[in-house]
C-alpha positions as CSV (number, residue, x, y, z in Angstrom):
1,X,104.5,77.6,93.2
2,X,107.2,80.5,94.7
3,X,105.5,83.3,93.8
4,X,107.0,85.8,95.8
5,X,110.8,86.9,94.8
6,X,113.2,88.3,97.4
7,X,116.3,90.7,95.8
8,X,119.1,92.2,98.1
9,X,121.0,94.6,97.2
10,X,124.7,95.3,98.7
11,X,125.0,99.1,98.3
12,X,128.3,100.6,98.7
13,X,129.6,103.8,100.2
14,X,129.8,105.5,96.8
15,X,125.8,104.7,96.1
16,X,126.5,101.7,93.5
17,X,124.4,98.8,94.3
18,X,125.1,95.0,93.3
19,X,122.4,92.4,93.6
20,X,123.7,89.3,96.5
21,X,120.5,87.5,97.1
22,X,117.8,86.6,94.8
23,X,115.7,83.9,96.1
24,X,112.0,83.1,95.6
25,X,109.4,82.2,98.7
26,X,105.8,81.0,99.0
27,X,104.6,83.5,101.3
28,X,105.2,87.4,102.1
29,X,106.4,86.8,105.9
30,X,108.4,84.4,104.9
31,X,110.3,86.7,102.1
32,X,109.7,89.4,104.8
33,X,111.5,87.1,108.0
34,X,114.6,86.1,105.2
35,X,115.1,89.9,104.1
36,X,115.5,90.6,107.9
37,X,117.8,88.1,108.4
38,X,119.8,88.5,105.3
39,X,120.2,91.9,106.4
40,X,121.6,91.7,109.6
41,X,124.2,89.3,108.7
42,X,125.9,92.0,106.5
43,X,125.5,95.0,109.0
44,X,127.5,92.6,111.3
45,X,130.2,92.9,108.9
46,X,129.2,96.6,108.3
47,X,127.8,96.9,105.4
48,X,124.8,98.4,104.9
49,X,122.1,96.6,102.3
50,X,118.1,97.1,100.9
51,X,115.7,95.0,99.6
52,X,112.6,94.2,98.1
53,X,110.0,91.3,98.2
54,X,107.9,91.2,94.8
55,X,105.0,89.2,93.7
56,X,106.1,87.3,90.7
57,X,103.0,87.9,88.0
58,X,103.6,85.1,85.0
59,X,103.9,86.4,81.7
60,X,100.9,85.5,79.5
61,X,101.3,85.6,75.4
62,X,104.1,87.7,73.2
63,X,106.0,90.0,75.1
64,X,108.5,92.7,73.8
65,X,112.3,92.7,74.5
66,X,111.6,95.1,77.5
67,X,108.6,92.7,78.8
68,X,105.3,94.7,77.7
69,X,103.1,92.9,76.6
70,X,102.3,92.7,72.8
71,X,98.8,93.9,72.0
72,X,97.4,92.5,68.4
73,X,95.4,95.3,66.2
């Protein structure tokens, strides 16, 4: 299973930020190696970019509309 998530985000001279690239891995250097690359392909253009590899963690029982879990009393 992918279970590591790579987001890029293009971020624009005024500070607003758009997501580009969200794309999931099996391994940290490999989310790690794409982010790098990813990244240099728009400075080439000059544009300047940041990201973030995250661990995907499933979601186990009832959640709320924000994603917290739901805890039965």
């Amino acid at each position: 299973m992918k279970s590591i998530v790579l987001i890029i985000w293009l971020v624009a001279a005024d500070g607003h930020q758009e997501v580009v690239v969200k794309r999931h891995y099996d391994d940290w250097n490999t989310c790690e190696a794409k982010a790098r690359t990813i990244s240099e392909q728009y400075a080439r253009d000059g544009r300047l970019t940041r990201h973030l590899c995250h661990e995907v963690v499933e979601e186990v029982g009832e959640v709320d509309e924000n994603g917290n879990p739901i805890e039965h009393k």
